[in-house]
C-alpha positions as CSV (number, residue, x, y, z in Angstrom):
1,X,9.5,-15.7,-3.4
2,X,10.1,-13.6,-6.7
3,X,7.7,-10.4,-7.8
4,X,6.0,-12.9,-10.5
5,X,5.5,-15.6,-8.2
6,X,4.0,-13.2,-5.6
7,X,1.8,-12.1,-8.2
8,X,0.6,-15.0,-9.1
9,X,-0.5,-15.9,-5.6
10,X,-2.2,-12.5,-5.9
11,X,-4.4,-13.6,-8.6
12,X,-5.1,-17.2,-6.9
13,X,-6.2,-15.8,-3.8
14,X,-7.7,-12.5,-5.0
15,X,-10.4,-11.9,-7.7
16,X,-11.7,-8.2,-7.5
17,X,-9.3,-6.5,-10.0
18,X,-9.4,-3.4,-7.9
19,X,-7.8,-5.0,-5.5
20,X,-5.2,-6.4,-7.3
21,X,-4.7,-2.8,-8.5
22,X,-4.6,-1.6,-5.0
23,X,-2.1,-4.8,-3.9
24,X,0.3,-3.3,-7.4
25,X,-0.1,0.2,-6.4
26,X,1.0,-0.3,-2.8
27,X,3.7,-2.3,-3.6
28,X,5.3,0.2,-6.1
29,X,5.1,3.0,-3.5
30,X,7.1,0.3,-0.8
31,X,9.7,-0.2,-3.8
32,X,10.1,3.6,-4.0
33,X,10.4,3.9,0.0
34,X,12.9,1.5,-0.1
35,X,15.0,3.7,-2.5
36,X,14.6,6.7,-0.8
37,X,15.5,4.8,2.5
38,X,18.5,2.6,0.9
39,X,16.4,-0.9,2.3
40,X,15.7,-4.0,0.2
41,X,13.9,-2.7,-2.9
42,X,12.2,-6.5,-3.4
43,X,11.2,-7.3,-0.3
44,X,9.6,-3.8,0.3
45,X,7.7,-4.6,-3.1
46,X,6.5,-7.9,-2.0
47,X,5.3,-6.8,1.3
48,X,3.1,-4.2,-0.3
49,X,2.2,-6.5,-3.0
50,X,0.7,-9.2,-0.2
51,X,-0.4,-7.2,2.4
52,X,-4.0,-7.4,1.2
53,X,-3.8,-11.6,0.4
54,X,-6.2,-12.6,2.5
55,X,-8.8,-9.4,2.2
56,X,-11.6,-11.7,0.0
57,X,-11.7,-14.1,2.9
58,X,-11.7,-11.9,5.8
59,X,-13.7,-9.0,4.9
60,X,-16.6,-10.0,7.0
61,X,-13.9,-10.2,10.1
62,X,-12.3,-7.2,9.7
63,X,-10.8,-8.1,13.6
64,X,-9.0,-11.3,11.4
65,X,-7.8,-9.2,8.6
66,X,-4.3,-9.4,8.3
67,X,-3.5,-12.0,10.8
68,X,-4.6,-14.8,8.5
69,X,-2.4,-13.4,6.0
70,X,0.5,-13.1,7.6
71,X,-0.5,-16.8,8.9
72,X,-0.6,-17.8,5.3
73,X,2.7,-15.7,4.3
74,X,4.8,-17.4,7.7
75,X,3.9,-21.1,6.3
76,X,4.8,-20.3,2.6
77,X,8.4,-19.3,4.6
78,X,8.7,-15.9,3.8
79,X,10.9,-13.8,5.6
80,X,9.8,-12.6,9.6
81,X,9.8,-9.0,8.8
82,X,7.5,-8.9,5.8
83,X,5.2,-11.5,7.6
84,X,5.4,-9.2,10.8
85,X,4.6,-5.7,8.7
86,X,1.8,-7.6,6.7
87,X,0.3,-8.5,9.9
88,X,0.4,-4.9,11.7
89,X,-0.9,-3.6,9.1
90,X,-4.1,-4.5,10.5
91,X,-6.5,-2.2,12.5
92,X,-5.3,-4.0,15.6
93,X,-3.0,-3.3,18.3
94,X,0.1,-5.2,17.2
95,X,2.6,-2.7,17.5
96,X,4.1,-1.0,14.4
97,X,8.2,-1.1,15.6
98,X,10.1,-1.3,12.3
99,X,10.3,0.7,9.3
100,X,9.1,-1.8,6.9
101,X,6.2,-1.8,9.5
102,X,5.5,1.6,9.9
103,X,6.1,2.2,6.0
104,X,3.1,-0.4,5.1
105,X,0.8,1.3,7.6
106,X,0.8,4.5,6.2
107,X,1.3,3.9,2.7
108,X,-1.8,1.4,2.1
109,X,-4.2,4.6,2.6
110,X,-2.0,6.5,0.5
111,X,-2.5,4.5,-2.5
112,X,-6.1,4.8,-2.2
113,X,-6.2,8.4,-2.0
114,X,-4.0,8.8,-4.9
115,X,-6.3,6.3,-7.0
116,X,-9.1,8.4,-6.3
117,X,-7.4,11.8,-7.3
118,X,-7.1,10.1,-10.5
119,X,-10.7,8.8,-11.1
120,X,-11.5,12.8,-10.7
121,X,-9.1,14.0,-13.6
122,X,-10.5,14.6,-16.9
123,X,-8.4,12.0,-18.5
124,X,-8.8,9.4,-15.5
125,X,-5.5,9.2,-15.6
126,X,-2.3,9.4,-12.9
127,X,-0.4,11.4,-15.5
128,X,-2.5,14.7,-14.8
129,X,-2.4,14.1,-10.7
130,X,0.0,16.4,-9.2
131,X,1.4,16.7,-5.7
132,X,-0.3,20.0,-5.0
133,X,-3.5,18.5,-5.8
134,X,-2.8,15.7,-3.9
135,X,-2.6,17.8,-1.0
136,X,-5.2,19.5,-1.2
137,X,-7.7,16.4,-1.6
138,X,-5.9,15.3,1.6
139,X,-7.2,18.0,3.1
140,X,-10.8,17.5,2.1
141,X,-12.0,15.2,4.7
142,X,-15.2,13.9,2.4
143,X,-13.3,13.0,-0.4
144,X,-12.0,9.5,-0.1
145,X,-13.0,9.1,2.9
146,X,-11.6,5.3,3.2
147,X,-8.1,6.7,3.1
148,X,-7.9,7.3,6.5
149,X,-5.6,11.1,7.5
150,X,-4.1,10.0,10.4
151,X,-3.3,6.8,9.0
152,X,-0.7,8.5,5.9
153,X,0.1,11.0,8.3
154,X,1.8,8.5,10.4
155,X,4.8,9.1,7.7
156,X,6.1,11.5,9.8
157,X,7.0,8.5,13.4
158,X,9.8,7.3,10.3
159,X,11.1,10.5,9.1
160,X,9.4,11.6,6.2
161,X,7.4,14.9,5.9
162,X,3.6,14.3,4.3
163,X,4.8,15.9,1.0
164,X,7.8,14.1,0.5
165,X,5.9,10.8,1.2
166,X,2.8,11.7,-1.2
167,X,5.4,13.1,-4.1
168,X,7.3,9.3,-3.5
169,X,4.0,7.6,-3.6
170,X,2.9,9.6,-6.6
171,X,6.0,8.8,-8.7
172,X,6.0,5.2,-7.9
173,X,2.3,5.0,-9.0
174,X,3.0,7.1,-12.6
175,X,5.7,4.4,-13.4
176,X,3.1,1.7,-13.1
177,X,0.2,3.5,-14.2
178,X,-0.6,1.4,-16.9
179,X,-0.8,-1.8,-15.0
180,X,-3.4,0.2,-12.8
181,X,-5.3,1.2,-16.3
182,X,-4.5,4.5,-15.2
């Protein structure tokens, strides 16, 4: 599956643009982990680009989340690994054992926080949003409170301290800002 076909399923299966946003943003950040760790840049992008497919249908089964996405990703034929990462992504107990895996688990939060970092800047933009104070809204527990701590913190189990991870995440998200409308 190519980056435009993948979007395109995006936008058959999803209609709340902020979702879609929050699909794009992901997916940039995976690209821009799979730079810094030398991995398949496309793949990475894909996964974070469908981890969310199935979201509209199972956000009143939160405990189905995930699993009927990956269900949907493993009969379209995509690879093993991106089907495996998309579904323990999930609050569940599938266990997170690769990096693709463990990269998708801590970045979806990420993207959220950032987002919201934005929304406060005068100019509602990504461009003003700088590491420092993305760190320090990470340390505010009220604000954002979706984007769960522990969740981003768990960029440390695959070798990346918190700032290095959030000053990835950021850069990836910059580069597509205008596709976010940020």
């Amino acid at each position: 599956m190519t980056g435009d076909e993948a979007l395109a399923l995006v936008k058959e299966k999803v209609q709340d643009q902020n979702l879609v946003n929050h699909m794009l943003a992901t997916a940039a950040i995976m690209r821009g982990l799979a730079r810094r760790f030398g991995e398949d840049e496309e793949k990475w992008y894909l996964t974070g680009l469908l981890h969310d497919i199935d979201y509209e249908v199972t956000k009143d089964d939160p405990d189905r989340h995930s699993i009927v996405g990956a269900e949907w990703l493993e009969e379209m034929g995509l690879d093993g690994d991106l089907v495996q990462a998309v579904r323990a992504h999930g609050l569940h107990d599938i266990p997170r054992v690769t990096l693709l895996d463990k990269a998708l688990y801590a970045t979806d939060p990420l993207s959220g926080l950032i987002t919201a970092t934005a929304y406060m800047m005068p100019s509602r933009t990504l461009a003003e949003v700088q590491v420092k104070s993305l760190k320090k809204k990470f340390k505010d527990k009220a604000f954002a409170r979706g984007a769960n701590r522990e969740q981003i913190r768990t960029c440390e189990e695959f070798g990346l301290p918190l700032e290095e991870f959030i000053e990835i995440a950021l850069k990836a998200m910059q580069e597509i800002a205008p596709s976010l409308g940020l």
